[in-house]
N, C-alpha and C positions, 0 to 999 in steps of 0.2 A: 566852522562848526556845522555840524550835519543837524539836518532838521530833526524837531523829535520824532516826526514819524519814522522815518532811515531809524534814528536808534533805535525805537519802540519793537521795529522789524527784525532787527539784529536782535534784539534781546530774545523777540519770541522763537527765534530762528533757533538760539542757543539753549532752550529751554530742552532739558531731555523730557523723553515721551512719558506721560502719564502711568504708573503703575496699574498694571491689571486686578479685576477684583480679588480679592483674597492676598495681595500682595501691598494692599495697604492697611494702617490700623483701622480699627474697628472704631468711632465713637458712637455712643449715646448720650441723647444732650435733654436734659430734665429741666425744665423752667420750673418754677414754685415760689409760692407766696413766700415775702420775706415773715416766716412767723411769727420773730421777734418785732414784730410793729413798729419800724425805725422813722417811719414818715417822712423817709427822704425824697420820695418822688412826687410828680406834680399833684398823681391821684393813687392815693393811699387805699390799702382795703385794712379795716382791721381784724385781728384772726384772734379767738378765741384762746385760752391755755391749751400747748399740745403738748404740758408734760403733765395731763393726767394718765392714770392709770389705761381708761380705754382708748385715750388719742398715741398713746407709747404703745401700745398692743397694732395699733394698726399702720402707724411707721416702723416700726418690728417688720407687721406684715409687707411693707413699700423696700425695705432695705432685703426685705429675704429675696421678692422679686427679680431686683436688680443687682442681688448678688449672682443669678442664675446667668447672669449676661457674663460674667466671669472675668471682670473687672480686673487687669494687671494696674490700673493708674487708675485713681480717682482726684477730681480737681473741683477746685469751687472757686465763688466769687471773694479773691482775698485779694489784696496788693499784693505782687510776685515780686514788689522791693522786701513786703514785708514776712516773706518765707520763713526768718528764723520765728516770728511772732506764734508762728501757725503750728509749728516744729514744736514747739514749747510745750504748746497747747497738749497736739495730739498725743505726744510723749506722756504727758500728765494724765491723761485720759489710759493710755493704754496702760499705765502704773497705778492707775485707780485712784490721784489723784484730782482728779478736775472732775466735778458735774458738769453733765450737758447741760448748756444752755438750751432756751426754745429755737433759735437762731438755726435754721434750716440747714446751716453751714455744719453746725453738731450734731442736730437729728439727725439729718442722712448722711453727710459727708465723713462722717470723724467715726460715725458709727459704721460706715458701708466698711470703710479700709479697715477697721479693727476685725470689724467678722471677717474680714478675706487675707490680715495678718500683714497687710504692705509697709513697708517703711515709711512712707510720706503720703500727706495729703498735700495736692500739688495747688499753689497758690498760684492764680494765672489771671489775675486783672489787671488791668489799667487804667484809672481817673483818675488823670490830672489835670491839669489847668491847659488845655491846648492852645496853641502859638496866636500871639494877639495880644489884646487885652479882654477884660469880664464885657466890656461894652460893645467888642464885636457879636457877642455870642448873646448878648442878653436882652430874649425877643419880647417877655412880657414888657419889659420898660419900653420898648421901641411899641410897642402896638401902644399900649397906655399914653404914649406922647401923641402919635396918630393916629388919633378917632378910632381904635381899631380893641381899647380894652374891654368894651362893653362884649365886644363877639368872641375874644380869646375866654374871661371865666364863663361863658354862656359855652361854649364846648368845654372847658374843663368841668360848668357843671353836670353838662350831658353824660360825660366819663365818669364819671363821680359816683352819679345815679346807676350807671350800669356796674359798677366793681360794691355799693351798697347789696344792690340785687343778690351780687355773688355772695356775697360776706352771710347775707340773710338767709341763703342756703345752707353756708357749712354746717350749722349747730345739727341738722339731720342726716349731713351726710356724712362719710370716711373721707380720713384726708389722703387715700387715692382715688379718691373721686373729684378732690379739687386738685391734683397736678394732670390726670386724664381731660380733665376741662380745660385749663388752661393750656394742655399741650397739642388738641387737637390742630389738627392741621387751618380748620376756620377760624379758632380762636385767636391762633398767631397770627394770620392776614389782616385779622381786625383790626387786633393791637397792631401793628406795622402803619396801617391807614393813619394812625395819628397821627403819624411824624411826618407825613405829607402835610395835614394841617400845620403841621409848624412853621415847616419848611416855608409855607408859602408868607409868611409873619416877614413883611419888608419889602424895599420896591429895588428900584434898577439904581439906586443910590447907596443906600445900605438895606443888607438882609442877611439880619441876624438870625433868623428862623434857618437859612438854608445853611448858616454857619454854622448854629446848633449842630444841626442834624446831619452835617458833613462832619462833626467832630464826633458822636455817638456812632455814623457809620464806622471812622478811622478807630474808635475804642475797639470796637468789634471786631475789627480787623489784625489791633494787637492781641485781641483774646486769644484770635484763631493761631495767629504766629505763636506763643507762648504753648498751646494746646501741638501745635505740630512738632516744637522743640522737645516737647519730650515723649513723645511717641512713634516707637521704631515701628518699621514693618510689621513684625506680631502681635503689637499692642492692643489691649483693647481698655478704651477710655471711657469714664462716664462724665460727668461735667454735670455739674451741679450751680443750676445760675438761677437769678430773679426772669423771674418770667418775659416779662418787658422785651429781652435780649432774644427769646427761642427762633423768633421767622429769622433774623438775619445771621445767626450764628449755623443755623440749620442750611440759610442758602447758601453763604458762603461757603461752609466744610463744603458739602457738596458739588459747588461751582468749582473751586479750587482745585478738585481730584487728588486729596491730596487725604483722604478717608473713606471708608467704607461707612455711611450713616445709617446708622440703624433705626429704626421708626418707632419713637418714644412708646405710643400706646403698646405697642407688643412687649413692653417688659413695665409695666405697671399691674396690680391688682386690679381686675373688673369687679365692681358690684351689681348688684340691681338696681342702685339709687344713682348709678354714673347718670342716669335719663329723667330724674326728677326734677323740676322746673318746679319748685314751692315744700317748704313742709307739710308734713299732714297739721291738721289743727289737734 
């Protein structure tokens, strides 16, 4: 049997060369508060109603934006088992059947494809249950056994307190000013720093923190394969995901050479208030 490196060698050897720019699709990749307030991650922010009248005027205004990127594929955070679910949807939607939900997946994703008239909104996630069992992966139980719970919620309340801070902004700002925020380029390095803290949740016996976080990277990694499956050379994609995901889905497309990335901020709405740090009283 030839060692992995020999085969690793031969694989790379077999890899044809990199597409030139302009010769691969286009993505743009939009992180964004889940609107709909589902509470399924460790730290929640909660978001106010975005289907009044002036928060639907200014996702109008986010969807007109990143319409101008001229979108042949739009995709969001859906199960890509459950494509025909999403099918249903959109279809209902474009027959004037179905209201939008607030669910960020309908404000801009269902909404972006309808304004640009595309057949499908492309379903391209993957959460499942990664190979193991719940107990390889499950870091709060292992810290809480070893003396180690009191420090894991003292950073989640750290994080906590800082996504409050954000939540206490929205009410005066436009909500493209909270996906400009969360998309900057420091924002996503920060969020990303968490998951080093995770990571480090376990010793040289078990470590389930670095299980975690080896199976959130391999998620990510089927996003990207699922996101490359359906974009030809001329495409251009946008991708519609929770926030949480932008640093790594952003480095990878781009590590992989296998898309032309486009830089989030340049197809968002600027305001005046993108720099406010507080409401007025």
């Amino acid at each position: 049997m030839k060692p992995f490196t020999a085969l690793l060698a031969g694989l790379i050897a077999a890899v044809p060369a990199l597409a030139a720019d302009g010769e691969r699709p286009a993505l743009l990749i939009v992180g964004a508060p889940h609107f709909d307030n589902p509470g399924q991650d460790i730290v929640n922010i909660r978001i106010a109603d975005v289907t009044t009248p002036e928060r639907q005027r200014e996702i109008e205004a986010i969807v007109e934006r990143l319409a101008a990127f001229r979108p042949t594929r739009v995709a969001v955070e859906w199960s890509a088992s459950r494509q025909d679910r999403l099918d249903a949807r959109y279809n209902e939607y474009r027959a004037g059947r179905y209201r939008l939900s607030a669910d960020e997946r309908d404000q801009i994703g269902l909404r972006l494809a309808a304004r640009l008239g595309l057949e499908r909104v492309h379903a391209v996630d993957w959460n499942e249950m990664p190979p193991g069992v719940e107990e390889d992966y499950d870091y709060p139980a292992w810290a809480e056994a070893n003396g180690q719970g009191d420090a894991w919620r003292a950073r989640v309340g750290v994080a906590q307190a800082e996504v409050n801070a954000q939540a206490a902004l929205m009410p005066c700002t436009p909500v493209s000013s909270w996906l400009r925020k969360l998309n900057l380029p420091s924002a996503r390095a920060h969020d990303q720093r968490r998951y080093y803290e995770i990571a480090a949740i376990g010793d040289n016996t078990a470590n389930p923190g670095a299980a975690w976080v080896g199976s959130w990277y391999a998620r990510n990694l089927r996003i990207l394969n699922n996101l490359r499956a359906l974009a030809g050379p001329d495409e251009r994609v946008v991708v519609i995901y929770g926030a949480g995901h932008g640093y790594l889905l952003d480095r990878q497309a781009r590590e992989s050479g296998w898309f032309d990335v486009a830089d989030t901020l340049d197809h968002l709405p600027a305001s005046p208030r993108d720099a406010w740090t507080r409401c007025p009283d």
